[in-house]
TIRO-986579 format. One line per field, with one value per residue (C-alpha): residue number from 1; y, z, x. Coordinates in nm, 4 decimals. Each point is the difference from the previous one (the first is absolute). Layout:
BEGIN
i (NUM/...);
c2 (Y/...);
c3 (Z/...);
c1 (X/...);
end
This chain:
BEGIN
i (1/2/3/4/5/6/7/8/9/10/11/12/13/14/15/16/17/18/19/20/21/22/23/24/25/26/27/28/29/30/31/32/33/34/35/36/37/38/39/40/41/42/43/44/45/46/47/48/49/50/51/52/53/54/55/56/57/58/59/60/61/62/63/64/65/66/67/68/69/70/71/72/73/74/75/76/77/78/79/80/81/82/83/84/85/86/87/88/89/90/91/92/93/94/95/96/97/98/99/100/101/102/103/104/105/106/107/108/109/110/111/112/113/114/115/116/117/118/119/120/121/122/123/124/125/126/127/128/129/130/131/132/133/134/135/136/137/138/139/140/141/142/143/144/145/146/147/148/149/150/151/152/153/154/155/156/157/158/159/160/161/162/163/164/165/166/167/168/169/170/171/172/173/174/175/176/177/178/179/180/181/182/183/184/185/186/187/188/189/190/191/192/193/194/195/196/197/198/199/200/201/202/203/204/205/206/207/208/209/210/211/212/213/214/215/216/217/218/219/220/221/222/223/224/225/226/227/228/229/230/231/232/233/234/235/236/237/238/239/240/241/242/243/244/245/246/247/248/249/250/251/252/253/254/255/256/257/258/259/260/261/262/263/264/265/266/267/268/269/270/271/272/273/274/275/276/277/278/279/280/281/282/283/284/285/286/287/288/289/290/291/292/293/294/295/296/297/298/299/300/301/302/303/304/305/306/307/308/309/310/311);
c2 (0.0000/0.3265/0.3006/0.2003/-0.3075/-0.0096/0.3678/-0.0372/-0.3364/0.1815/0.2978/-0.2503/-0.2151/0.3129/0.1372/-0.2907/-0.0695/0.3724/-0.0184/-0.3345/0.1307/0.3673/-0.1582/-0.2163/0.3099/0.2018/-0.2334/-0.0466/0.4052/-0.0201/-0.2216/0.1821/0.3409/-0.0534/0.2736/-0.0396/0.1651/-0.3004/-0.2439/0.1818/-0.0327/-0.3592/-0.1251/0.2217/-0.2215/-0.3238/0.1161/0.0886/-0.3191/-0.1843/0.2657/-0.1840/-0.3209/0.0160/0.1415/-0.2743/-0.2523/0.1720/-0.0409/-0.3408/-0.0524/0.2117/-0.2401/-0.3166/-0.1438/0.1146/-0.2731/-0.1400/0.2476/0.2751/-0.0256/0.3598/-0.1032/0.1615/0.2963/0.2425/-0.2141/0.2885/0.2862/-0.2568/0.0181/0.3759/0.0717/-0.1896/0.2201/0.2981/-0.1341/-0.2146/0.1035/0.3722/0.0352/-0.2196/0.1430/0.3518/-0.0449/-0.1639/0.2796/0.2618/-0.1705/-0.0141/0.3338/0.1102/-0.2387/0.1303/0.3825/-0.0943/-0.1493/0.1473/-0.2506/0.0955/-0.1169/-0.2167/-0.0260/0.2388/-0.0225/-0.4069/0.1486/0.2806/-0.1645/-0.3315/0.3222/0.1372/-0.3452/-0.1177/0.3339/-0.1188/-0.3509/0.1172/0.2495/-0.2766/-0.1696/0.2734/0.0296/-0.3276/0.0755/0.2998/-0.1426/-0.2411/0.1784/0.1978/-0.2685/-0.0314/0.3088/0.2289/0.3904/-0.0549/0.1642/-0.1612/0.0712/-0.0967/-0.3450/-0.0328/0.0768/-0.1958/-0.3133/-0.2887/-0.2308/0.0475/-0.0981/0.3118/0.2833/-0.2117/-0.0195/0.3861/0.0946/-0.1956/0.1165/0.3066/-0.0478/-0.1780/0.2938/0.2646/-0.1886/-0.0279/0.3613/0.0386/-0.2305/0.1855/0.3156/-0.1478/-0.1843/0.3022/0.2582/-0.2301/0.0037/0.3375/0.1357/-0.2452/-0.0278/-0.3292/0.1378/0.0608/-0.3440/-0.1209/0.2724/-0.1833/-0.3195/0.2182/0.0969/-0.3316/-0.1825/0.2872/-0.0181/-0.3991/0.0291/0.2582/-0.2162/-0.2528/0.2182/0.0935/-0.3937/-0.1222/0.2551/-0.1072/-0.3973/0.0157/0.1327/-0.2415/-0.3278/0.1927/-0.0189/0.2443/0.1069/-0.0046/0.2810/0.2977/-0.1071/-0.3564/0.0861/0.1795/-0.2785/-0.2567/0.2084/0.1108/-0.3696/-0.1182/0.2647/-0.0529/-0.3269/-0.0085/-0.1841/0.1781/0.3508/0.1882/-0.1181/0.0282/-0.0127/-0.1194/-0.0742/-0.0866/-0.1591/-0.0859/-0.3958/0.0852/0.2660/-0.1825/-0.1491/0.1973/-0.0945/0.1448/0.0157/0.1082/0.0248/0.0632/0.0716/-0.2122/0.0105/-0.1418/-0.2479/-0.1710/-0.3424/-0.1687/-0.1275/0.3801/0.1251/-0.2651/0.0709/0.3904/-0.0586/-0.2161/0.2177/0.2933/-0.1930/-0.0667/0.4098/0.0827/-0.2686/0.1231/0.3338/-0.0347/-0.2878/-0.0267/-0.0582/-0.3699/-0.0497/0.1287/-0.0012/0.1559/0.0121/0.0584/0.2246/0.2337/0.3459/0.2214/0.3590/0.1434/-0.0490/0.2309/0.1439/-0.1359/-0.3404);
c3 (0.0000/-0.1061/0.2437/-0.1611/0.0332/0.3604/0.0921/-0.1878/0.1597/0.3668/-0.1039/-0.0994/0.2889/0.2137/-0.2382/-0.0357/0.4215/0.0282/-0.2919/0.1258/0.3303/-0.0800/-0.2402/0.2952/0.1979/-0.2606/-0.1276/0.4034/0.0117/-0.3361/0.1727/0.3065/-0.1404/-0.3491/-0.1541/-0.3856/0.0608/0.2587/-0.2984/-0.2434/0.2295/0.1107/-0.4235/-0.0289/0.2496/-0.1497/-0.3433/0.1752/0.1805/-0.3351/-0.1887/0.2837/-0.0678/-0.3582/0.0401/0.2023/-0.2492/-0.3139/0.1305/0.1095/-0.3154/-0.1791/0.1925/-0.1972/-0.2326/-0.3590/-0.2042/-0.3849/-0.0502/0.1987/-0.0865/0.1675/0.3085/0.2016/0.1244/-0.1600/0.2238/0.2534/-0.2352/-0.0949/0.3106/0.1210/-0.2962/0.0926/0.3586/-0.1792/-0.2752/0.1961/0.3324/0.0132/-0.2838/0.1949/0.3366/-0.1673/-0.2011/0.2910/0.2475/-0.2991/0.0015/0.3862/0.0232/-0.2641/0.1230/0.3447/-0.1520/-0.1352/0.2928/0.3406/0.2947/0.3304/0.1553/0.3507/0.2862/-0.2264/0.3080/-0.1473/-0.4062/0.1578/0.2665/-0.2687/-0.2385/0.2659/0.0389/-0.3228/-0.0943/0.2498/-0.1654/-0.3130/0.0833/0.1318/-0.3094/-0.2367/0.2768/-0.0793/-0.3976/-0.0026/0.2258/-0.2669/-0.3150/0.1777/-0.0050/-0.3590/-0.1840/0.0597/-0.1205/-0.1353/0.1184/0.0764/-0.3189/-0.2120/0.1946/-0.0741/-0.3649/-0.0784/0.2271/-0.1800/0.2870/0.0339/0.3923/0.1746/-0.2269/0.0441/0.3327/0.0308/-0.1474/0.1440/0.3591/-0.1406/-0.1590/0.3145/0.2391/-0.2205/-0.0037/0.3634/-0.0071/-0.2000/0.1917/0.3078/-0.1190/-0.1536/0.3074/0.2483/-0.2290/0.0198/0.4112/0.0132/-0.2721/0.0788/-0.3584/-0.1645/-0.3301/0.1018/0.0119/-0.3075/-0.1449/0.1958/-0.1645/-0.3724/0.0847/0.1014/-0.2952/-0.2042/0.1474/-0.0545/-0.3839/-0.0264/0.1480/-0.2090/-0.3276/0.1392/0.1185/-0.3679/-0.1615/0.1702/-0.0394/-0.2944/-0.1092/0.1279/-0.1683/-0.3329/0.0677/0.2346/-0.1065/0.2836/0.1900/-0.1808/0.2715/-0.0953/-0.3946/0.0888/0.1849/-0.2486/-0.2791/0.1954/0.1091/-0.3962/-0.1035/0.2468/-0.1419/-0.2061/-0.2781/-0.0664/-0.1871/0.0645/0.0915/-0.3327/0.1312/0.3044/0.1187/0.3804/0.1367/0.3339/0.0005/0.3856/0.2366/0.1001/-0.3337/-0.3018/-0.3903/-0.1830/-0.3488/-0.2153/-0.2757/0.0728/-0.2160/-0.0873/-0.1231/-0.3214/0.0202/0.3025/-0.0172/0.0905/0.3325/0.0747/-0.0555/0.1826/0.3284/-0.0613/0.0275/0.3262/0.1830/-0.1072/0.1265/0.3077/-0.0021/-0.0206/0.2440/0.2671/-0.0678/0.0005/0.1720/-0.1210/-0.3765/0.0180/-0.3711/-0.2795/-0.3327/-0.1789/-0.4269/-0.0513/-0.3635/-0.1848/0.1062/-0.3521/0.0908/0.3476/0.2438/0.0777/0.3994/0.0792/-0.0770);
c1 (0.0000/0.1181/0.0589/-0.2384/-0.2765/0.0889/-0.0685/-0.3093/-0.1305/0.1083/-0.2790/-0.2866/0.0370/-0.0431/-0.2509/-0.2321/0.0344/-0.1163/-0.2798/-0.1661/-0.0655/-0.1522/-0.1960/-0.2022/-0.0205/-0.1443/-0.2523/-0.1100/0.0066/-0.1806/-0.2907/-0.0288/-0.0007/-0.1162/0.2609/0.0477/0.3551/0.0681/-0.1452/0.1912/0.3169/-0.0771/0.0132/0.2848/0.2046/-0.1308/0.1238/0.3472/0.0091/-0.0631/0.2453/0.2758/-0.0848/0.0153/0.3637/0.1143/-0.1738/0.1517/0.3664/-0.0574/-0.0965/0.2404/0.3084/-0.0814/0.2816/0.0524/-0.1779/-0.0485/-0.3282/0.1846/0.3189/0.1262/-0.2173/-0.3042/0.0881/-0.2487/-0.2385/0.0834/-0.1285/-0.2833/-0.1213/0.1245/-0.2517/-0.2932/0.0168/-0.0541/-0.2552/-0.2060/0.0059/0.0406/-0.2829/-0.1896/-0.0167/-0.0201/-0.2831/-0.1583/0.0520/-0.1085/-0.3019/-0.0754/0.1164/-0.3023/-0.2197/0.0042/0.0170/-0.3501/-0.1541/0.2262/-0.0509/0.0821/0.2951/-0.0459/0.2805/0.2275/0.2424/0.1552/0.0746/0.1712/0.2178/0.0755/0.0869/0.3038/0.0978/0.0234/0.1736/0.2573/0.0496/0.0034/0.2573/0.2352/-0.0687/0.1335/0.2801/0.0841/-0.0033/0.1739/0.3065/0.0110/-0.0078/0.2688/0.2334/-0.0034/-0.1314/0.3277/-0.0224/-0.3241/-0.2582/-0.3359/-0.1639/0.2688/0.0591/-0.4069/0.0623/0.3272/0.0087/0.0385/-0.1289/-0.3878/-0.0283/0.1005/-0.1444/-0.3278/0.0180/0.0765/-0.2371/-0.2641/0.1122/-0.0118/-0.3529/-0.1022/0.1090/-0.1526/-0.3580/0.0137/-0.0078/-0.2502/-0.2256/0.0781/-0.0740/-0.3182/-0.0902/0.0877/-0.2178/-0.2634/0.0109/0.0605/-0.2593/-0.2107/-0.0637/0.0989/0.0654/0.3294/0.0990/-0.1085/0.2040/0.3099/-0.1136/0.0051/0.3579/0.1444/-0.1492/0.1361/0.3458/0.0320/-0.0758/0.2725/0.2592/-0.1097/0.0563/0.3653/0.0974/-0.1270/0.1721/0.3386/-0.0571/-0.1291/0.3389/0.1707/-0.2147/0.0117/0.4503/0.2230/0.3553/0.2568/0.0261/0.2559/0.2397/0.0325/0.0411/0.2465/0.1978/-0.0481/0.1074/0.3215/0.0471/-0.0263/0.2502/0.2469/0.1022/0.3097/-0.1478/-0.3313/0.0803/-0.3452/-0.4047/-0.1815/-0.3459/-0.1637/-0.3525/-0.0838/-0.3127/-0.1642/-0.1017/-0.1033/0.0801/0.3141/0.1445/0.0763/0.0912/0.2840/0.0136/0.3070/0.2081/0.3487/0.2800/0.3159/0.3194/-0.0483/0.3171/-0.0954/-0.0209/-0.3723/0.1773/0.1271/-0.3516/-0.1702/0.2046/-0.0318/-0.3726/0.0316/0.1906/-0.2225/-0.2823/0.2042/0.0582/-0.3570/-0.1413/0.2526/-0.0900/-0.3901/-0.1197/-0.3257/0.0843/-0.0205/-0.0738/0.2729/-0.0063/0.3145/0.0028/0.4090/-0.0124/0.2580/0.0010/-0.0812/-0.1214/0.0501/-0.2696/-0.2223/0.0549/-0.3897/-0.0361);
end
């Protein structure tokens, strides 16, 4: 397991302990109180609790040996899955709190023993703020300068940007249904919290747009990262027997192995024995300098117009 799978696997664990117990304490808050926004909140954490478990299952799955059908292996199964979270789940539990949220606009009902929503609300604010604790400590670890956004954006592993952003999400919402709920007590008018329940069924379908966005880049094929072009180039060129990189293509197989693609140029009176140890020893070069390029394919070829500075 990679280090990057580890971090990740540390946040869902946490996540998914956090998300299966708020989501029994809202649905009992839910049926003493009757609050859409607890309703709302209590779907919310079933969808996050499924989001976790569908994470786990996808790099389970994603581990499995390289076979005959699959001959570069399974570890898309991770964006597979990363993208059926946002699709499936976070639609799901949006459109179903949009349509609580109007439903209850249209015909208000009362709330009863407001008291349990609001003190499951602090409480689950608390968990869930431990459990993007947890997921921030480890994105930490492994995102470096970048900030927060740009880790979101540019991640190659799906686990921790998912989870981030459904703490995030999740922290938000309870907000929202606080706010909703509280209005309600306050005003005495329950309006107010079906309005919560339109705002948390609204926020879940955005982070759904943003998470399919992101894997669906990375099922449709994910260069390496600027950074580790830049080291595979430098370790092909620094070879004594390979003049210059002609062209070069990189691809993501999974978050943690990467294809390299190239055609490198020769000197023209090596031997076939001399070129065939050039290109071990390059792919010796590039392995030691980026790890995760596990498959390496290297066309030797004759150098006949200089190369242009961005291939």
């Amino acid at each position: 397991m990679s280090a990057g799978e580890s971090h990740g696997r540390a946040a869902i664990f946490a996540a998914l302990a956090a998300n299966l117990g708020i989501a029994v304490t809202k649905f009992i808050a839910y049926a003493v109180s009757g609050s859409s926004s607890m309703l709302a909140e209590a779907i919310h954490s079933v969808a996050d609790s499924g989001n976790q478990a569908l994470l786990l299952l996808g790099g389970a799955r994603a581990r499995r040996a390289a076979d005959a059908e699959h001959p570069f292996g399974y570890g898309r199964d991770r964006y597979v899955y990363a993208f059926l979270v946002a699709v499936v789940l976070f639609v799901v539990g949006g459109v179903f709190s949009l349509y609580e949220g109007i439903h209850k606009l249209q015909h208000p009902e009362d709330l009863t023993n407001a008291i349990v929503p609001l003190v499951v609300l602090v409480i689950a604010i608390g968990l869930e703020t431990f459990s993007l604790r947890t997921a921030m400590r480890e994105i930490a670890k492994v995102r470096g300068d970048a900030t927060l956004w740009q880790f979101i954006r540019h991640a190659r592993s799906p686990e921790l940007p998912v989870v981030a952003l459904e703490d995030i999400a999740a922290l938000t919402g309870l907000m929202f249904a606080l706010l909703g709920v509280g209005l309600t007590v306050v005003t005495d008018d329950p309006v107010w919290d079906a309005i919560g329940t339109i705002f948390i069924g609204l926020l879940l379908l955005v982070v759904a747009v943003i998470l399919g966005m992101e894997t669906k880049s990375m099922l449709v094929g994910e260069s390496a990262t600027p950074a580790q072009v830049r080291a595979i180039r430098a370790a092909l060129e620094e070879g004594p027997d390979i003049t210059a990189v002609i062209h070069m293509k990189t691809m993501h197989l999974g978050p943690d192995e990467l294809l390299v693609a190239a055609k490198i140029a020769v000197d023209g009176t090596d031997t076939a024995a001399e070129v065939a140890r050039a290109i071990d020893a390059a792919e010796a070069r590039v392995r030691a300098a980026v790890p995760i390029a596990r498959v390496i394919f290297l066309e030797p070829d004759l150098l006949r117009r200089p190369v242009p500075e961005d291939v």
